[in-house]
Structures are given as C-alpha cells and as structure tokens.
Biopython code that builds the backbone (N, CA, C, O; Angstrom):
import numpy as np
from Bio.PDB.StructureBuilder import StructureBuilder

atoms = [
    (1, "UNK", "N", (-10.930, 39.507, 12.475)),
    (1, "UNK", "CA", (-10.427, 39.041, 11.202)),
    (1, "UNK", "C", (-9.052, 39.648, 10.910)),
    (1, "UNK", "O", (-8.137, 39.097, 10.298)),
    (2, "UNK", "N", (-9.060, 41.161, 11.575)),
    (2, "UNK", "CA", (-7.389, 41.586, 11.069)),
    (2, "UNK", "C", (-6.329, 41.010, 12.054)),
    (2, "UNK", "O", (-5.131, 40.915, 11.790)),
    (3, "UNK", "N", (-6.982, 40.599, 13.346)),
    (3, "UNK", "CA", (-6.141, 39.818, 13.921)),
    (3, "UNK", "C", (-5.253, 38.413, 13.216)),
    (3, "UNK", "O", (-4.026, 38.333, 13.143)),
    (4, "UNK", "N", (-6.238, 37.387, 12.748)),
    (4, "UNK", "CA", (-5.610, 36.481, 11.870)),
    (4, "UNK", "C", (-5.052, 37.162, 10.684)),
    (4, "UNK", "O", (-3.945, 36.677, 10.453)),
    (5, "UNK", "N", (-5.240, 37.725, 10.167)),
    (5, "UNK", "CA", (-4.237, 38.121, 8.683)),
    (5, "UNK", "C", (-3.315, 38.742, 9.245)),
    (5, "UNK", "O", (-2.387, 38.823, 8.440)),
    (6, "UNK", "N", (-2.986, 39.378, 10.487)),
    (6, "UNK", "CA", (-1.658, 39.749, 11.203)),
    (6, "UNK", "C", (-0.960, 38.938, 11.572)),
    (6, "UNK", "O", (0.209, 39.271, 11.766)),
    (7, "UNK", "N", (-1.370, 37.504, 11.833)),
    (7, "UNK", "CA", (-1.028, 36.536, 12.506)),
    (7, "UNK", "C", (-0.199, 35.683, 11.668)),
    (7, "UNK", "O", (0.944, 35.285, 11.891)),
    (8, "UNK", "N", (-1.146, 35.409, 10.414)),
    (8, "UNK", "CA", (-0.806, 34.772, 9.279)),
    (8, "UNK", "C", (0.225, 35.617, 8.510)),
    (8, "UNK", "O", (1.035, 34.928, 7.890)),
    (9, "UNK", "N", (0.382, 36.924, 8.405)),
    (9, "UNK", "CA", (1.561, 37.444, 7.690)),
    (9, "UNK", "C", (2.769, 37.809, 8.821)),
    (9, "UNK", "O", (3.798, 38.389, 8.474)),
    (10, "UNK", "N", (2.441, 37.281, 10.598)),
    (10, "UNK", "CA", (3.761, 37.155, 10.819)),
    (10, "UNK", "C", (4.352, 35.626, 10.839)),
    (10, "UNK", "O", (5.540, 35.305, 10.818)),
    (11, "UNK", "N", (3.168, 34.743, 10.887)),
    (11, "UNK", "CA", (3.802, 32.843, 10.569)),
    (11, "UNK", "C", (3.676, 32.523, 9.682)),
    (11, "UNK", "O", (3.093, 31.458, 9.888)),
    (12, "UNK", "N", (3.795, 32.632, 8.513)),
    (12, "UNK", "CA", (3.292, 32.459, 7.208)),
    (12, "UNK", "C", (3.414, 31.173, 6.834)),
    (12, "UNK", "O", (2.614, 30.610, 6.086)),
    (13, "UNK", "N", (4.927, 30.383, 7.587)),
    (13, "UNK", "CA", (5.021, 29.162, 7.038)),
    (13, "UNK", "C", (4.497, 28.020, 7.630)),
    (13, "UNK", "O", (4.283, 26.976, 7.014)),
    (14, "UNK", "N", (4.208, 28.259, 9.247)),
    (14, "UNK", "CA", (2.950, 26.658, 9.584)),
    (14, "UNK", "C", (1.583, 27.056, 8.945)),
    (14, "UNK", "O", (0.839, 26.080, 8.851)),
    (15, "UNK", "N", (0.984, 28.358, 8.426)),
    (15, "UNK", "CA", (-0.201, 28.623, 8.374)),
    (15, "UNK", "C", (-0.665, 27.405, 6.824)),
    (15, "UNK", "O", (-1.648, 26.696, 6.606)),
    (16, "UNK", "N", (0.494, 27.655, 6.121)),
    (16, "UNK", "CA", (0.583, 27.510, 4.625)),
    (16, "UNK", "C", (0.738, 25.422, 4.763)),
    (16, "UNK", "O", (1.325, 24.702, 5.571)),
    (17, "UNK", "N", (0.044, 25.180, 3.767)),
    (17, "UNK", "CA", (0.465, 23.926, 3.230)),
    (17, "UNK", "C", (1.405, 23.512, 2.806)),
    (17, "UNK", "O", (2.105, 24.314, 2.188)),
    (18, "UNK", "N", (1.786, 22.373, 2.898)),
    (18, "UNK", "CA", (3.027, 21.634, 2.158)),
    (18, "UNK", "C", (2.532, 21.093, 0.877)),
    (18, "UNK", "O", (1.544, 20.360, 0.890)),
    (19, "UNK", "N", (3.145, 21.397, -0.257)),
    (19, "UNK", "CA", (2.946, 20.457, -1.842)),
    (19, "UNK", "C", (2.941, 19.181, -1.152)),
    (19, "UNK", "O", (3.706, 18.602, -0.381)),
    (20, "UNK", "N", (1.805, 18.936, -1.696)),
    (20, "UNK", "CA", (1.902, 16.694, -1.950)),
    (20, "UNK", "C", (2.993, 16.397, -2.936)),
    (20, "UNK", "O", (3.303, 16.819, -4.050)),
    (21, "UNK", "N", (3.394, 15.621, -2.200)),
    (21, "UNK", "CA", (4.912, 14.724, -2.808)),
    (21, "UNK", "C", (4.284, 13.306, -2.946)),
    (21, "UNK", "O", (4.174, 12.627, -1.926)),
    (22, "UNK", "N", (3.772, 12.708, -4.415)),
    (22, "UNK", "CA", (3.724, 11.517, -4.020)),
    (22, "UNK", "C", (4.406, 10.434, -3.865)),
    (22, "UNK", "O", (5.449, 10.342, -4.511)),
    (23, "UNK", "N", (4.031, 9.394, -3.027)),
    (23, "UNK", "CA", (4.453, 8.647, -2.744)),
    (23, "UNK", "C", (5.622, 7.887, -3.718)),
    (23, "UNK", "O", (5.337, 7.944, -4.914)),
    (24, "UNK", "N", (6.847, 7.208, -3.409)),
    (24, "UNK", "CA", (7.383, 6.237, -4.345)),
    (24, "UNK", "C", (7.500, 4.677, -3.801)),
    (24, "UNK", "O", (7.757, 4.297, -2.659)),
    (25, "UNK", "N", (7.243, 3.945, -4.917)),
    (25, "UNK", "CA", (6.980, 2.516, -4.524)),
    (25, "UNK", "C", (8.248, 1.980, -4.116)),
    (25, "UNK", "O", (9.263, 2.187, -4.780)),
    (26, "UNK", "N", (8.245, 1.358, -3.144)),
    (26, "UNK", "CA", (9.308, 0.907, -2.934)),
    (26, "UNK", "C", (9.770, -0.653, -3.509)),
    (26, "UNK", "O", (9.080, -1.583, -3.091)),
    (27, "UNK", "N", (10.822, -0.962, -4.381)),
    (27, "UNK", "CA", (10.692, -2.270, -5.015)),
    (27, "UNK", "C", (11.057, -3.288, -3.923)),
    (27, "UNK", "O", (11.809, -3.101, -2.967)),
    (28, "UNK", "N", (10.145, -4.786, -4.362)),
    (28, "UNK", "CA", (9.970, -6.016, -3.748)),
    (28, "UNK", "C", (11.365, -6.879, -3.270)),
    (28, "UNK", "O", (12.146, -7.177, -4.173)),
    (29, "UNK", "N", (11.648, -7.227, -2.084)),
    (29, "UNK", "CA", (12.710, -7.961, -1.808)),
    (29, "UNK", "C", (11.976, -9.212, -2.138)),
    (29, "UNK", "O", (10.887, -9.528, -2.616)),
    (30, "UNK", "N", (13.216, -9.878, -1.604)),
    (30, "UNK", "CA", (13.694, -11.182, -2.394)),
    (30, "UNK", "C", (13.108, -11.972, -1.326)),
    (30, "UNK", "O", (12.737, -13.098, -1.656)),
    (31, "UNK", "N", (12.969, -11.674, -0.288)),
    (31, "UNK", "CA", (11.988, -12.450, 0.844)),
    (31, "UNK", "C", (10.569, -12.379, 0.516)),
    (31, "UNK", "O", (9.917, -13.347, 0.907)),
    (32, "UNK", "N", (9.961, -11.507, -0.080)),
    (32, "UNK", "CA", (8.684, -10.777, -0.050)),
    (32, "UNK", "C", (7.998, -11.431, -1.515)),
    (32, "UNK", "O", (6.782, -11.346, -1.691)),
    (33, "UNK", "N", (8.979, -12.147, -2.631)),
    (33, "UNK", "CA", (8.851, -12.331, -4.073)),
    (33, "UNK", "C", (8.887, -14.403, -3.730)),
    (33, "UNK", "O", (8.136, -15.266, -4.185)),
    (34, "UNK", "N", (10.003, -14.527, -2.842)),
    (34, "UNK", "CA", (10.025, -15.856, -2.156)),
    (34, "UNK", "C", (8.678, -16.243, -1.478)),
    (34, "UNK", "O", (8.555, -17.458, -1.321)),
    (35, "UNK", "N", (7.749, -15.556, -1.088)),
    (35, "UNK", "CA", (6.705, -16.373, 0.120)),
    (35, "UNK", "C", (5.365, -15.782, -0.521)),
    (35, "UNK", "O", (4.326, -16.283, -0.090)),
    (36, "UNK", "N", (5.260, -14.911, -1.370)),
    (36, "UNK", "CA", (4.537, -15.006, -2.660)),
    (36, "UNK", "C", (4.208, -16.170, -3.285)),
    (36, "UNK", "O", (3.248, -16.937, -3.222)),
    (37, "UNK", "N", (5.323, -16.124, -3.964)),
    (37, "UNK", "CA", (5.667, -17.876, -5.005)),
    (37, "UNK", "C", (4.653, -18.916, -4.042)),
    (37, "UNK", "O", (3.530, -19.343, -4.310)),
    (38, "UNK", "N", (5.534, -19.149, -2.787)),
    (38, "UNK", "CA", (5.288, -20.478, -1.957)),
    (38, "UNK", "C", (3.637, -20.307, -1.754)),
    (38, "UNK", "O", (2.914, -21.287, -1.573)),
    (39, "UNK", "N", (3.190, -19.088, -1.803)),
    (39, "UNK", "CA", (1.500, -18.812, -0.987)),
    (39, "UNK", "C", (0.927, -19.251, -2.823)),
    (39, "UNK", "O", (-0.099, -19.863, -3.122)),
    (40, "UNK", "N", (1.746, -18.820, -3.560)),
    (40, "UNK", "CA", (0.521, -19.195, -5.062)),
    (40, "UNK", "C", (0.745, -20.451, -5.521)),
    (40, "UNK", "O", (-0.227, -21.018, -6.019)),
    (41, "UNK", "N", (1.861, -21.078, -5.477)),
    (41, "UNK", "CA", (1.697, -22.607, -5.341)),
    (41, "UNK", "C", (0.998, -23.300, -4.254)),
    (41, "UNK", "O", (0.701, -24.475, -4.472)),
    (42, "UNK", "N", (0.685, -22.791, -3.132)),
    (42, "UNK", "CA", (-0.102, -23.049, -2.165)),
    (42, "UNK", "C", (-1.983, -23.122, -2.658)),
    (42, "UNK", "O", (-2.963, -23.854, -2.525)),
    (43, "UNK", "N", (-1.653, -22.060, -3.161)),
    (43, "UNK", "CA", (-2.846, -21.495, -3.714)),
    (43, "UNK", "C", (-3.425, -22.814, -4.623)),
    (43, "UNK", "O", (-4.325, -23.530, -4.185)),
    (44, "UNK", "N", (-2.763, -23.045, -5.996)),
    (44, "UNK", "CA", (-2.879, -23.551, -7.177)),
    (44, "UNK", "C", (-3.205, -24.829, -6.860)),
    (44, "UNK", "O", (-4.170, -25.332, -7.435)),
    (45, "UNK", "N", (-2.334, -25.722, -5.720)),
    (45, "UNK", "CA", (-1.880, -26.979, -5.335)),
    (45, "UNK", "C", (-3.329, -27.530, -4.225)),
    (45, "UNK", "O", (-3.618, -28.671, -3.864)),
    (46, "UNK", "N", (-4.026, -26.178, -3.908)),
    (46, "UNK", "CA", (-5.148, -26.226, -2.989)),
    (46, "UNK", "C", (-6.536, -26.670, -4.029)),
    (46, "UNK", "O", (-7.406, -27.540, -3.983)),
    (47, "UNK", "N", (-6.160, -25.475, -5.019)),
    (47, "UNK", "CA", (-7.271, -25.876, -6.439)),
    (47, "UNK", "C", (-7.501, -26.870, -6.941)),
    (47, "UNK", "O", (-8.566, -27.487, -6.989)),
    (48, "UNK", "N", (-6.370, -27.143, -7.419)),
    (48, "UNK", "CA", (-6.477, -28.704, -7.780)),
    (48, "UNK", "C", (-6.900, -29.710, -7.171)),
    (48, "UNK", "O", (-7.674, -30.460, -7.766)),
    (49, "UNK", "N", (-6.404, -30.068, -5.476)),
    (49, "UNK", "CA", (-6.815, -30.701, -4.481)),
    (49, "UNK", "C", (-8.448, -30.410, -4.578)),
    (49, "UNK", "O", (-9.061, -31.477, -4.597)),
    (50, "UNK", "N", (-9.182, -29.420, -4.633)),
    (50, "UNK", "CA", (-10.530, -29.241, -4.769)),
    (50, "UNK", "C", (-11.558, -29.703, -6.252)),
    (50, "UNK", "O", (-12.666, -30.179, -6.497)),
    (51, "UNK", "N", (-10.920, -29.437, -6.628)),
    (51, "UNK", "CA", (-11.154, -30.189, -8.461)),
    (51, "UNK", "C", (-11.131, -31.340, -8.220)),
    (51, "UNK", "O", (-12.169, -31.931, -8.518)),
    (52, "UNK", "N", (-10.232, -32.014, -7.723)),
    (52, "UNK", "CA", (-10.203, -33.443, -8.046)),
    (52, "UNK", "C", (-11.033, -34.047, -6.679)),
    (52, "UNK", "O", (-11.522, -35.168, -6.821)),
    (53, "UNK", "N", (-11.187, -33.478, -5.580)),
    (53, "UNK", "CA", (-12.066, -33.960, -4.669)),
    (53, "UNK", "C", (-13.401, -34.009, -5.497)),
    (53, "UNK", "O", (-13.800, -35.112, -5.872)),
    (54, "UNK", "N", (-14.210, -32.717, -5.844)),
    (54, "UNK", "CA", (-15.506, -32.665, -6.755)),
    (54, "UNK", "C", (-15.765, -33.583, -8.070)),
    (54, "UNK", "O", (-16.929, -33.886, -8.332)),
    (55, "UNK", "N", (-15.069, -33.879, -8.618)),
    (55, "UNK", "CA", (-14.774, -34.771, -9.658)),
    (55, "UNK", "C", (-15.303, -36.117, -9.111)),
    (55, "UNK", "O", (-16.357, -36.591, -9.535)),
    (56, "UNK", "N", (-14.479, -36.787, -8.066)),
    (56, "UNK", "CA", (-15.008, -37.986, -7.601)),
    (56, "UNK", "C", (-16.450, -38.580, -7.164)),
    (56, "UNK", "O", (-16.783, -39.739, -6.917)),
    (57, "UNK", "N", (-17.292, -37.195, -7.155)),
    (57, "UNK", "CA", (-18.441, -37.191, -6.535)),
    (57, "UNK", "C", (-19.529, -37.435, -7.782)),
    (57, "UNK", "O", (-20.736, -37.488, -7.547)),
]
sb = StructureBuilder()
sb.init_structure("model")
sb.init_model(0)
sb.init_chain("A")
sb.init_seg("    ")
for serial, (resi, resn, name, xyz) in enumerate(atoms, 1):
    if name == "N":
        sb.init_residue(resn, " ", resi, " ")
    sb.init_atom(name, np.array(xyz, "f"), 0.0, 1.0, " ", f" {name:<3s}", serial, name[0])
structure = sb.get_structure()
C-alpha cells in the first residue's frame, strides 16, 4: 500500500481525474435544417396519403 501512495505522490497527474467539461451543442447547418424540412413534408404528405387511402374504405 505505501508503494502506491509513493507512486501516486510521484505521478500525481495521470493518477488524478480530469473535471467533466460538458459537452456544447453544436448549432444546425443549413444542410441539416434543409433535409429535415424535406423528411417532415415527406412525413406529413405520407399521412395524408394514408388518411385518405382509409377513408375510401
């Protein structure tokens, strides 16, 4: 045991943790906000197509 606490008070700094830094969000490009849009009109344009198929029945 006095071996590691010799060890640890001659490396002190890999022994020791790093503070958590959290993360920062990185904001949305303009490609990423573009094919969004196109996938939820995709989305919406699919719904409807399904509504109005069930309807007929």
């Amino acid at each position: 045991m006095k071996r590691i606490l010799t060890l640890a008070a001659l490396f002190p700094a890999p022994l020791m943790a790093a503070a958590f830094e959290r993360p920062i969000p990185q904001p949305q490009t303009d490609a990423a906000e573009f094919w969004f849009f196109i996938g939820s009109v995709a989305l919406v344009l699919s719904l409807v197509a399904v509504q109005w198929l069930v309807s007929r029945r």
